[in-house]
C-alpha positions as CSV (number, residue, x, y, z in Angstrom):
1,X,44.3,-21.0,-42.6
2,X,43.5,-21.5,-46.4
3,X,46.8,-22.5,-48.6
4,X,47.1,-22.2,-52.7
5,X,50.5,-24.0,-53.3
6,X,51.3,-23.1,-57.3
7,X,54.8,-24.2,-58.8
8,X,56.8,-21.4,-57.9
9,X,55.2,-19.6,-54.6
10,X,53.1,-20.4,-52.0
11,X,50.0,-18.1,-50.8
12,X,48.5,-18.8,-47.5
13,X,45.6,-16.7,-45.7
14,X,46.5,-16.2,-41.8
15,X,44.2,-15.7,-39.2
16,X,45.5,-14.2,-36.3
17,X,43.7,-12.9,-32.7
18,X,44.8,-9.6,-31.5
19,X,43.7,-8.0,-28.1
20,X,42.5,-4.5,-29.2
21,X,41.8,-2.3,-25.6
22,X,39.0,-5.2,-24.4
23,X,38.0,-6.8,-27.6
24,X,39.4,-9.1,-29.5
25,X,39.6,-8.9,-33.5
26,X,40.4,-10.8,-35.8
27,X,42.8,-9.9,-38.8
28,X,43.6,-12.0,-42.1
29,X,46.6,-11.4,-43.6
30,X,47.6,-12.9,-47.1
31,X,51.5,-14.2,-47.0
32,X,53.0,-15.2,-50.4
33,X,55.9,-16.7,-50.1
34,X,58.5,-17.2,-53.1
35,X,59.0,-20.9,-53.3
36,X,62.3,-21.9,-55.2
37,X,64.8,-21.9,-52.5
38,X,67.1,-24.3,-54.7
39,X,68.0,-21.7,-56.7
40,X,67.8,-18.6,-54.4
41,X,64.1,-18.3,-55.0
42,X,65.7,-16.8,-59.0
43,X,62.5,-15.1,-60.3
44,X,61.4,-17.0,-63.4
45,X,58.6,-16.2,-65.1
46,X,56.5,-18.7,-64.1
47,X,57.3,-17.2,-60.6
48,X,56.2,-13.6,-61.7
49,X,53.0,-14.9,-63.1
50,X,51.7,-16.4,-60.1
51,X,53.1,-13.5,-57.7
52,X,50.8,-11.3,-59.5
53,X,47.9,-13.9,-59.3
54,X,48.6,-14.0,-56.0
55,X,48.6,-10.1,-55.6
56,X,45.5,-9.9,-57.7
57,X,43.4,-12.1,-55.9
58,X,44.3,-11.3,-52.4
59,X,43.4,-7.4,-53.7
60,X,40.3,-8.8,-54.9
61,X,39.5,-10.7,-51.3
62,X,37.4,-9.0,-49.0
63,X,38.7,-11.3,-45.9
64,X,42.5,-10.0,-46.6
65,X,43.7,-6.9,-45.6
66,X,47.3,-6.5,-46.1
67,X,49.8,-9.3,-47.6
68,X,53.2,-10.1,-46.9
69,X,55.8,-11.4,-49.7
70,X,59.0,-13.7,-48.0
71,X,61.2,-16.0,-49.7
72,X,61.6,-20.1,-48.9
73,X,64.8,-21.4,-46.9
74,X,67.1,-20.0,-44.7
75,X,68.9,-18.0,-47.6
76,X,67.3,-15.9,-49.5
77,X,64.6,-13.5,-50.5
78,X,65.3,-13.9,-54.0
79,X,68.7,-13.8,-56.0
80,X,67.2,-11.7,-58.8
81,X,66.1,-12.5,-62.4
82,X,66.5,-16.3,-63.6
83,X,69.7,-15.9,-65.5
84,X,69.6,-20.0,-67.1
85,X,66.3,-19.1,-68.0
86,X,67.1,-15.6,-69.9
87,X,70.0,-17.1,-71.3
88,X,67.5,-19.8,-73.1
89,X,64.9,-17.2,-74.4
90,X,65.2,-15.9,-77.8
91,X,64.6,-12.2,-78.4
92,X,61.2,-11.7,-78.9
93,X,60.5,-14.1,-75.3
94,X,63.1,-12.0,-73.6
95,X,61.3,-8.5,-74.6
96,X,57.5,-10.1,-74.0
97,X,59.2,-11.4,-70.7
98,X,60.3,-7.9,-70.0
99,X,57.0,-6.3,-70.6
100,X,55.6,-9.2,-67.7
101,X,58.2,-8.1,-65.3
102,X,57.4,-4.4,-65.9
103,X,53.7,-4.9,-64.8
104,X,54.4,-6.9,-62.1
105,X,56.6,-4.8,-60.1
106,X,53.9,-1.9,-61.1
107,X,50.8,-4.0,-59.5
108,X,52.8,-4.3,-56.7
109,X,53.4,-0.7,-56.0
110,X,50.0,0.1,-56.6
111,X,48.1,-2.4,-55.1
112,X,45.0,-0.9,-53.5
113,X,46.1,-3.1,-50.4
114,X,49.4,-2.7,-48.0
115,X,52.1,-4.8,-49.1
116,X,55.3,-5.7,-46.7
117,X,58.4,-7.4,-48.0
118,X,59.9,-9.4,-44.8
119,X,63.2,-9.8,-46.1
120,X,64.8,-13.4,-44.9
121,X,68.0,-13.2,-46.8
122,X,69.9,-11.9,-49.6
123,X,67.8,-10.0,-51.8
124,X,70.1,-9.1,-55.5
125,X,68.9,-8.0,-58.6
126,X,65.9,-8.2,-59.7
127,X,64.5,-9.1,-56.1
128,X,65.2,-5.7,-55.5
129,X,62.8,-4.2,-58.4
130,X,60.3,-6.6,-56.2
131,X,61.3,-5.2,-52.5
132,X,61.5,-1.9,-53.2
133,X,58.1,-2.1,-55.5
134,X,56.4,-2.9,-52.2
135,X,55.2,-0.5,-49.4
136,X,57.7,-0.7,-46.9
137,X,60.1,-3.7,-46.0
138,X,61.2,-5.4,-42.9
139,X,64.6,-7.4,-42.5
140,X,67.2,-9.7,-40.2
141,X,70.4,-10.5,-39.6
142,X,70.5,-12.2,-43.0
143,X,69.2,-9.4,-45.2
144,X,71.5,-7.8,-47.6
145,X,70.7,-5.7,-50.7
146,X,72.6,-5.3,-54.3
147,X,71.7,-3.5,-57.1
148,X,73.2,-5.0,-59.7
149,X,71.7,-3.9,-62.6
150,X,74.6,-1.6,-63.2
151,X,77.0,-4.5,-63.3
152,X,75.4,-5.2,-66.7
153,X,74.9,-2.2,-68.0
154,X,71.6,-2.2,-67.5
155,X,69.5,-0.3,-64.8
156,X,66.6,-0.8,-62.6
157,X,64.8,0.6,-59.4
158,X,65.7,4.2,-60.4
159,X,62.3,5.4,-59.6
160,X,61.6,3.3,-56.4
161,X,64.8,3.1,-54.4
162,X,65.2,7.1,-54.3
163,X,61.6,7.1,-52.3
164,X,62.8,4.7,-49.5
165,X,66.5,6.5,-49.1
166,X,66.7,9.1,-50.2
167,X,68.2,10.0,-54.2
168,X,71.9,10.7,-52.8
169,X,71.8,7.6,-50.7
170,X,70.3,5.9,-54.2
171,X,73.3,6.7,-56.2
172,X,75.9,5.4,-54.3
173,X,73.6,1.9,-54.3
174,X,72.6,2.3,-58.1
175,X,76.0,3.2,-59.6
176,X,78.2,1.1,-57.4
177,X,76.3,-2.6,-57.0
178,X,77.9,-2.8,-53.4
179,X,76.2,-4.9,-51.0
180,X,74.2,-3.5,-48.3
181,X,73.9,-5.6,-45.2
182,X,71.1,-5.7,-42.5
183,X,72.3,-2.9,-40.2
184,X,73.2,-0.4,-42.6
185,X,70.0,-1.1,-45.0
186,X,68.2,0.0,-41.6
187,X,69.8,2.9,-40.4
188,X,69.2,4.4,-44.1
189,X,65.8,3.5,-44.3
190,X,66.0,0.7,-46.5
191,X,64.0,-1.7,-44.0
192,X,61.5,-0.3,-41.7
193,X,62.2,-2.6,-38.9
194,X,65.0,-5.3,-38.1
195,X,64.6,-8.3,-36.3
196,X,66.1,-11.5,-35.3
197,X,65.0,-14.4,-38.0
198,X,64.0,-16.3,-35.8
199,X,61.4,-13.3,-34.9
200,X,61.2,-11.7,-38.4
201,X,57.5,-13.8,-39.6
202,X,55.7,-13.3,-36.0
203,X,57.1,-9.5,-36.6
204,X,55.7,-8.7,-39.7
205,X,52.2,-10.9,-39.3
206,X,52.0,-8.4,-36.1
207,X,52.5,-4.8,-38.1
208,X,50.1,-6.5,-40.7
209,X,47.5,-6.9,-38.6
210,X,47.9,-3.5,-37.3
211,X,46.8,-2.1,-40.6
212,X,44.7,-5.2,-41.5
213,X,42.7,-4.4,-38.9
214,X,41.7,-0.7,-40.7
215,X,38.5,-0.6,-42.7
216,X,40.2,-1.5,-46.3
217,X,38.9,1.4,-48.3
218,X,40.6,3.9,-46.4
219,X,43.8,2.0,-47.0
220,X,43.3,1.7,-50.6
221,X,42.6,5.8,-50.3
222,X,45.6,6.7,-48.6
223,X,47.8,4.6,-50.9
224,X,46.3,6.4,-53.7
225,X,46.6,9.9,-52.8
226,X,50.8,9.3,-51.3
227,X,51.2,7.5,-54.9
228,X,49.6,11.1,-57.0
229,X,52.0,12.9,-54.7
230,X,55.0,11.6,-55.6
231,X,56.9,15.3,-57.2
232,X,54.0,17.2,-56.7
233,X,54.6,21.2,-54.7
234,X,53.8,20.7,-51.0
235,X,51.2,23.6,-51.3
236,X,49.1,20.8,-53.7
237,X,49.7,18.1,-51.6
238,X,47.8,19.6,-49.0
239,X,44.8,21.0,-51.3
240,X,44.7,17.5,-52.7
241,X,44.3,16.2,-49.2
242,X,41.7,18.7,-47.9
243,X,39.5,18.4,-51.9
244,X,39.6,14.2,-51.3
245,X,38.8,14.2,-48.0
246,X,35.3,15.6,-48.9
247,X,35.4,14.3,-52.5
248,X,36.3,11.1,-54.1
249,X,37.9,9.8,-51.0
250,X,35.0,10.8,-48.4
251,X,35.6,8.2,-45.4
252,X,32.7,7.1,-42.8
253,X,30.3,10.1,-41.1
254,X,31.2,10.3,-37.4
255,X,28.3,8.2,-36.5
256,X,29.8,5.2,-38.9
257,X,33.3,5.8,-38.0
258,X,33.3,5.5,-34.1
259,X,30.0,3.4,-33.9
260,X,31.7,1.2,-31.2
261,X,32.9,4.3,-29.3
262,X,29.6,6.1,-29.1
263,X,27.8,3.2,-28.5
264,X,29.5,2.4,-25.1
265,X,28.9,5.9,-23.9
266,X,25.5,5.8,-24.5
267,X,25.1,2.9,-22.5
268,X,23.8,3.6,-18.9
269,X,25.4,1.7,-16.2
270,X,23.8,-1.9,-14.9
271,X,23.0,-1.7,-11.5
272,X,25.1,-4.4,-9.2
């Protein structure tokens, strides 16, 4: 296990055993975890800047697969923006601050690497501009949602909420602020999977290693392709799919692909 401990997060690479059919393989996973659980894990700036350090260099790392971003303590995800701090910046920090925020949450939903949210608590705000940036999430008892940019007269997560539920379901959450709790984010789609908290880390460091495991540049492809979708007919969907198959997202020849499997047939058996 290697550990970077910044100010704001910390971002650890997990090793972790899995029994695949006979053989064993190991799977690194990079966890980032938003460390500021004294004030809800509030997303300061200095917190955004190292997330996307973070992000960066586990895209960069051949030995990481997929990541996983989690908040500190036993409350929270994160509560949002940093309020005390955005009350203390003068106009021209708040709009450059902005501008940081905006690219963040954009590397996040484009990293060439999956990225899973495991939600630990209350996630408000601008922690949901984070979650629902990501590729899927994965919650507790303990999770609950708000959108509150509406609250403000402001608005946020327009363009990524409507992809996990739907853009009636995103109405109601975007114009109203309500709070959204565990078993209802789940039965709309919010949150992939719900588990006990006590379960939630084990959970989601298991459905990470599942893709983890995957050779990363077909990850990176597939992630690519569903993110050039996005409003596209269904008609060009498909061509798209059939054109980068044999194009710019040509995988491994048969012989490459199932090396393992081909090999163990052409073995003869050992006498006894």
């Amino acid at each position: 296990m290697v550990t970077t401990t910044y100010s704001c997060i910390n971002a650890e690479t997990v090793t972790r055993a899995a029994q695949m059919g006979r053989s064993e393989v190991e799977t690194r996973i990079g966890v980032i975890t938003l460390n500021r659980p004294e004030v809800l894990n509030a997303l300061n700036l200095q917190l955004v800047r190292e997330l996307d350090e973070a992000v960066t260099n586990y895209e960069a790392d051949d030995s990481v697969g997929a990541i996983i971003i989690t908040g500190a303590g036993e409350r929270a995800f994160s509560a949002g923006a940093d309020i005390h701090e955005n009350r203390e910046l003068g106009p021209e920090e708040r709009e450059a601050g902005q501008a940081e925020r905006s690219h963040y949450t954009w590397h996040l939903h484009t990293c060439a690497k999956p990225v899973i949210g495991a939600v630990n608590g209350l996630c408000y705000g601008g922690g949901t501009v984070l979650a629902t940036s990501l590729d899927f999430l994965i919650g507790c008892e303990k999770t609950s949602f708000r959108f509150l940019a509406v609250n403000y007269g402001q608005m946020n997560a327009t363009w990524s909420l409507p992809q996990l539920v739907g853009i009636h379901r995103a109405k109601e959450l975007l114009l109203s602020g309500r709070e959204v709790f565990a078993d209802e984010a789940y039965h709309m789609g919010l949150i992939n999977h719900l588990f006990s908290s006590e379960e939630l880390m084990d959970k989601s460091l298991d459905i990470a290693a599942g893709m983890a495991r995957n050779r990363v540049e077909g990850l990176a492809n597939i992630k690519q392709l569903l993110l050039e979708h996005s409003g596209l007919p269904i008609e060009e969907q498909y061509r798209n799919e059939i054109s980068g198959r044999t194009d710019r997202f040509k995988g491994l020849s048969v012989e490459e692909g199932f090396a393992d499997f081909l090999d163990r047939k052409g073995r003869k058996p050992q006498a006894g």
